[in-house]
Structures are given as C-alpha cells and as structure tokens.
C-alpha positions, 0 to 999 in steps of 0.5 A: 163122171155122169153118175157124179153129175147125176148124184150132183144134180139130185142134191141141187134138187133136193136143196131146193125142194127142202128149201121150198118145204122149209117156206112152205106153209104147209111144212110149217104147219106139218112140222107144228103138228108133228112137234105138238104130237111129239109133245103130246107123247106119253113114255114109260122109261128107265131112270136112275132117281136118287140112286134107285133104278126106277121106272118113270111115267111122263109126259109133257105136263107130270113126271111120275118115278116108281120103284118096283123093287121097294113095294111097288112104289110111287115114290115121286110125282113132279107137275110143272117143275113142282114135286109133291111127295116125300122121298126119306133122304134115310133111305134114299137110293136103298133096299132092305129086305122085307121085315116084320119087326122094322120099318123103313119108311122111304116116302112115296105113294103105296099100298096097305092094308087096314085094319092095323093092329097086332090084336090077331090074325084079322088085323095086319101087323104093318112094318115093312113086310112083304105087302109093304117093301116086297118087290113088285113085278111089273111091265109097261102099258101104252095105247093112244088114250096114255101109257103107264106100268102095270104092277104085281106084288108077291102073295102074302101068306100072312094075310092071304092077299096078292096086291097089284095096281097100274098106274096110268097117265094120260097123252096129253093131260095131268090126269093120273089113274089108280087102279089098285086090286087085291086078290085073296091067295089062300083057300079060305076066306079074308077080310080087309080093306085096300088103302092108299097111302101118300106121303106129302113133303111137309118141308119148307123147300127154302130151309128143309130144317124147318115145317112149311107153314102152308101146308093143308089137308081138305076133305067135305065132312059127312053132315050125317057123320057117325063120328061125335065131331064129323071127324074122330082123332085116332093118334094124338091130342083130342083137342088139337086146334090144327083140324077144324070143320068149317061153316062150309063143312069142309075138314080142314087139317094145318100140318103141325109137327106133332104126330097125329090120326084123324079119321073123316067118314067123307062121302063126297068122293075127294080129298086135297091136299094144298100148299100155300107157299108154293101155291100148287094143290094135288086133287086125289078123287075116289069113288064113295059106295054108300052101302058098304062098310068102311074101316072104322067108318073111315073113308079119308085119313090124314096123319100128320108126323112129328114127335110122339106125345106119351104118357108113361105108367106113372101119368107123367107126359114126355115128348118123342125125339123133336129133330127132323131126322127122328120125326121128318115132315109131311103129311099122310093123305090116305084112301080107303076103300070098304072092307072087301070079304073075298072068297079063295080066288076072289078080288076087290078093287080101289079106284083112285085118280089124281088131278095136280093143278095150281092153287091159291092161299084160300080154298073153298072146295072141288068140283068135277072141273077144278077147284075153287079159291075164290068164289064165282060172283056174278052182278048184272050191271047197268049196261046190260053187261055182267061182270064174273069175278072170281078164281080156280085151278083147273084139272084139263087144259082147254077152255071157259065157258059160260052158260046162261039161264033164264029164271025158267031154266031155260038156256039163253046160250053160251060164251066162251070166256078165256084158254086155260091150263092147269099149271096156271091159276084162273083169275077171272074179272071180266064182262060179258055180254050174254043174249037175253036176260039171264038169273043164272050162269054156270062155268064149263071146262071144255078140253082140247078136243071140246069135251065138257069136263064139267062146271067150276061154279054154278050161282045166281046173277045178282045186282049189285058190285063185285067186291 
C-alpha cells in the first residue's frame, strides 16, 4: 500500500499549494489577467441565427452575423445588447436562388454596384443577381491585432466584375473594418463603382407595427457642393421637410415612411446614422479621394423606404400599398466609392470602418475620437480653476485628457480627466486645475495601451458661466 500512501500524500500536497495559489496575491493577480485576455479574445464561430447557418464575429464589445450563402452578407451587427440592422423577417432563415427579375430584400449589410439603371450594359440592372444574392466563398482570419472572415463572391458575366471583402474586428475595441475589392474578370475593360449598402432597422422596437420616431441620418454637406441644395432628391418629393442642411452645414435626414433618395457629394469622410430613443449611434467612416469622379457625384446616399408616390399617364397621383409588411421600416446608409475604370485583371478597393458607440438625442457632429452631443464649453473662473461642460460618445475605451495652451500656442501641459468607454455616454461637468494660464483646451482619447486616438473638441477658454 505505499504507492497509495504516496499517491495519498501528493494530493494533500497538492490541496495545500492550490489553497496557498487561491490566496496568494500573485494568483489572484494571474488568474485576473488570464480572465481579462479571455475577455479580450476576438473569435470567428459558426452559428445558427434566425434559421440561416452563419458565421459570427465577436468579441467582448460587438457581435457580428454574416451569411456567406446569401451574398456574402453582413446581416447583423449587436454592441452592448443594442442590434442596428434590418433583418426581413420575409425572408428570414432563407435562400433563393440568384434571379435578375426579382428581388429578395433579406436586410443586412452587402455590396452593389453603381451606377444602376437597365439604360445598357454600362448601368447594372439590380435585382437579386448573382452580385446581389450569389453565395460567396469565404475562410477565417485571426492575428493578434483581431480576427475576422475574409469573403470571395463569384464572377459576374453580366458585369465582368468578382466582388470579395473581409470584414475584421478588432481584439479588444468596437472597432470594425471593411475592405471591400472588386476585381474585372473579363478581357475587356469596365467601369463601375463599389457601393456599401446598409439597412438600418427604422422599427419602433416597443411596437414593430409602427416607425421609430428617432430615427436619423448625418453627414457634413460640401459647401463647394455640385448640387443646387448641397444634396440632390433622386426618389421621392423635391420638396421633403425630412432632410435639411443645418447653420452647421450638417445634412440631416428624419426617417419617414415614404420611399425617398438623397444623394450628398460629402468630403468629409463620414456618416452617422442615430437612434434617438434608443440613444446608440453607428459611425461609418470612408476615405473621400478628392480627384476622382463619383457616381452622380455622390459620395453618401441615404434612402429612406416606405410606399411609393406615383403619378399615373394620366397626371393623377396615388400612393404604394402603405403596410409595413409591403414597405417595412428602415433606412439605407450607402458609401460609394469612385467610379473605378479596370483593365482585364485590374482591381479597386473600398475602404470602410465602422465605430458603434452611444448617443444622445442631440448631435452636432464626428470627429477622429468620438462624437459630439453637447458641445464642449470651457469658462475660466475666479479661483483660478476651469470648468469643462459638455457630452460625447467615444469610439475606444481608454481615457480623457485635457491638454492646455497658452494664447502662443504653446503647451502648458495635460490633465487626465475621467475613464471612458464606448457603451456609455461621456458627461462632462467638472473643474480643473490647469498649470499656468491657458486660452486654449483640446480633449484627447487615449486607448487602453495609451495610444492618442485624437481629440473630441478643441475650443477657447473663456470667462464667463456654463449654461
């Protein structure tokens, strides 16, 4: 019985050291680290969502759905519990052969191709071709910046084109990526533009019957703009009180349920689209190449769906069928990239990166670090103190700081002011106690490893009070 006694002993041993590593600071601080990389850990999985079998992106901050199948789709987005797209609960869980006289609209996030039209071969006809609804191969990708799923759709004899995208998250951040290419397949020279479509859900999530009446659409207007009112109305009514450019030059769009095209020539590089009620904001950013031609000039779309309004031969107006199963809510986001002229062998690429993040009621704009909902007011006060007013939804988790100048420009120093993350609103009403006598402050995210992701605000101490 001495092998027993020895196997006996070695267990006592081992109890006691797991009891002394269960108590030992250095355990504990282990055993956090391994939790937080485990949390950190960005997966690609296979999944069953509404009845398709799908491949989701996830980590701890964003869940991404996608089905290859039904052309390449991005067909869900999820950050904090909060999910963006339409899903057509129609077509849920389905699959319908590629077809040029039909359309399946099953929501989500693709790729199409502009300009549209069935005027000739130059103009792509839509439907749910093979672009729109062909499956798409595809095989996972993983480093130690994220992973992500890389997708390769079929090429089009129709078009000549081969479109294929990965889509990417990050390890530890809400950041996703979009790099989209289409490549010319045939042995002759084409032109078209990549677009990226997205399909908002513009339902109210308490009664699904009805619109969400908080629903927008940002994007800066070009003040050197080709279009007679910075923004041209391609579908719907010319005059439509849902779309506006503000005294800020901002291009606002109010989801109606009345089918509707607004094309803006944006140079600004962004989008947003908000949701008021629920407060959370989806960022969508794009590199704008200036010497390039655009579709139409157009740089940014949004449509809006709803019923139809039409005017029959005759001159007498009617409305589409009005039910939300014939005209369901939301509304399109679309990026265009310029039209791309490729030789045989040729390819062009769309770049898009997406920031959700959380939101109020108001917006006044983007910047690198986040977004604006309250401006950033800064008063000098009598103590020598100065107070910062104001509120953002950030795109990384990290943390505020201030920075100072004096009225030479130069540096007086920095602050950090507060932690932040993404799935929580920044409301700022603080003091601080800067060193020297600054004129000027601009506020800096820094990340989680201390990377400057660039500044909310930058504006001018004044005196005064924050009202």
């Amino acid at each position: 019985m001495d092998w027993y006694r020895q196997i006996a002993g070695a267990v006592v041993v081992m109890a006691v050291l797991l009891a002394a590593a269960k108590t030992s600071p250095a355990a504990a601080q282990a055993a956090a680290q391994a939790k937080s990389a485990e949390d950190a850990e960005c997966r690609v999985e296979n999944v069953e969502y509404k009845g398709w079998q799908a491949q989701q992106i996830s980590n701890r901050w964003v869940q991404l759905v996608i089905v290859p199948q039904n052309g390449g789709r991005l067909m869900q987005v999820s950050f904090n519990g909060h999910a963006y797209l339409f899903v057509n609960p129609k077509y849920a869980g389905k699959y319908m052969p590629p077809s040029q006289d039909q359309w399946f609209n099953y929501g989500g996030d693709k790729l199409w191709l502009l300009p549209e039209g069935d005027d000739d071969e130059q103009h792509w006809r839509g439907n749910s071709d093979l672009l729109d609804d062909g499956p798409f191969n595809f095989r996972k990708l993983s480093d130690g910046q994220g992973c992500g799923i890389a997708l390769i759709g079929l090429p089009d004899a129709q078009t000549g084109v081969q479109l294929s995208r990965s889509i990417r998250l990050d390890s530890d951040t809400p950041h996703i990526s979009f790099r989209a290419s289409m490549k010319n397949m045939s042995g002759h020279t084409v032109e078209w533009a990549i677009q990226s479509v997205s399909q908002y859900d513009a339902a109210n999530p308490k009664d699904p019957s009805h619109s969400n009446q908080e629903i927008w659409g940002f994007t800066p207007s070009n003040p050197s703009s080709g279009y007679l009112n910075r923004y041209h109305v391609r579908t719907g009514p010319a005059e439509n009180p849902a779309a506006i450019v503000g005294d800020d030059g901002l291009f606002s769009l109010h989801y109606s349920h009345l089918a509707a095209e607004f094309w803006v020539d944006s140079t600004d590089g962004w989008l947003a689209v908000v949701d008021g009620n629920s407060r959370y904001a989806m960022v969508e950013r794009f590199q704008y190449q200036e010497l390039k031609p655009y579709p139409g000039k157009a740089s940014v779309i949004f449509w809006t769906n709803g019923p139809h309004l039409r005017l029959s031969s005759d001159g007498v107006a009617s409305v589409s069928d009005t039910s939300e199963s014939a005209s369901p809510f939301y509304m399109e986001a679309e990026i265009n990239s310029p039209m791309c002229r490729l030789r045989p062998g040729e390819a062009c690429q769309l770049e898009t990166d997406w920031f959700p993040t959380r939101t109020d009621s108001k917006f006044h704009g983007v910047t690198d670090a986040g977004l604006v909902t309250k401006p950033l007011r800064a008063v000098s006060l009598e103590n020598g103190k100065v107070r910062l007013a104001g509120s953002f939804g950030v795109f990384f988790p990290g943390r505020l700081v201030a920075h100072f100048y004096n009225e030479h420009g130069s540096s007086t120093g920095t602050l950090p002011l507060a932690e932040v993350s993404p799935t929580d609103l920044v409301v700022l009403d603080i003091e601080t106690a800067p060193q020297g006598k600054p004129t000027r402050i601009s506020l800096h995210l820094e990340d989680q490893v201390g990377l400057d992701r660039g500044a909310l605000q930058e504006v001018p101490i004044r005196t005064g009070e924050i009202r």
